[in-house]
C-alpha angles and dihedrals in degrees: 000000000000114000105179114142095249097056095059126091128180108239147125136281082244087050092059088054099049086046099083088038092055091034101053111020094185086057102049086045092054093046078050093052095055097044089053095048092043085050099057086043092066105033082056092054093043086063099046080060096052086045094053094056095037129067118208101227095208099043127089122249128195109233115183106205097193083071117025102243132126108204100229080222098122106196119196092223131030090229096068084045092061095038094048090056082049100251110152111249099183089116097046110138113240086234102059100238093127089163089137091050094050099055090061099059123136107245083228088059114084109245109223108240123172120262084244098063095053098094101048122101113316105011097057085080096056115091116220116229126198105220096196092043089049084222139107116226085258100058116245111030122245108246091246090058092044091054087049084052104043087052091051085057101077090047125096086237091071093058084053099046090044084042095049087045095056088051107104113259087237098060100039 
């Protein structure tokens, strides 16, 4: 509020916005710091949305058939899906043929299928659910599926698969 004439400068509104960051250099790192941050957060989320509506047709998803639910969790190999729902891949064949692993596995286990194949026969009746994003891939669940849902939360099933969502795309 003070308008003497020595406190006034010609300038532009830009100006006036370049002035604090001139003036104090801790404190425009810091506002850089936080935009940056805020903006990987949401580009982030933004993917876990297109990720949601989009199946990758070459990545492995966990589908658990007990309960009719495909874990939107795409994995790159089939290998990282079985050991992030804790099946034991010691045996796996370097070729990848794990045909021998994958016959034994517990029906409460998610079997690992390509996102291809989701929509072939039955699993194209089975609804894919997102468990850090809280959402199905069509939006508000139906109360059926939230029932199927609200039960897998008390198994151990539901930490791996929260555990397996909060591991980074690129090392899955």
């Amino acid at each position: 509020m003070n308008d003497a004439p020595e406190n006034l400068a010609v300038g532009t509104p830009g100006d006036k916005a370049v002035l604090p960051h001139i003036r104090d250099e801790g404190w425009a790192r810091a506002q850089y710091d936080r935009a940056s941050q805020a903006s990987q957060e949401v580009t982030r989320f933004r993917g876990k949305l297109h990720r949601l509506g989009f199946v990758h047709p070459t990545y492995w998803y966990p589908v658990l058939d007990q309960a009719g639910i495909v874990f939107n969790i795409p994995f790159r190999r089939r290998k990282p899906l079985l050991e992030a729902f804790g099946i034991d891949v010691r045996e796996y064949p370097p070729n990848g043929a794990a045909r021998a692993i994958l016959e034994k596995l517990d029906p409460s286990v998610p079997r690992p299928v390509r996102g291809r194949d989701l929509g072939r026969g039955i699993l194209s009746t089975y609804f894919r659910y997102d468990p850090e994003l809280g959402a199905g891939s069509h939006g508000t669940l139906e109360s059926g599926e939230m029932a199927r849902v609200e039960s897998l939360r008390t198994t151990p099933v539901w930490e791996l698969a929260l555990r397996a969502a909060k591991t980074d795309l690129r090392k899955r």
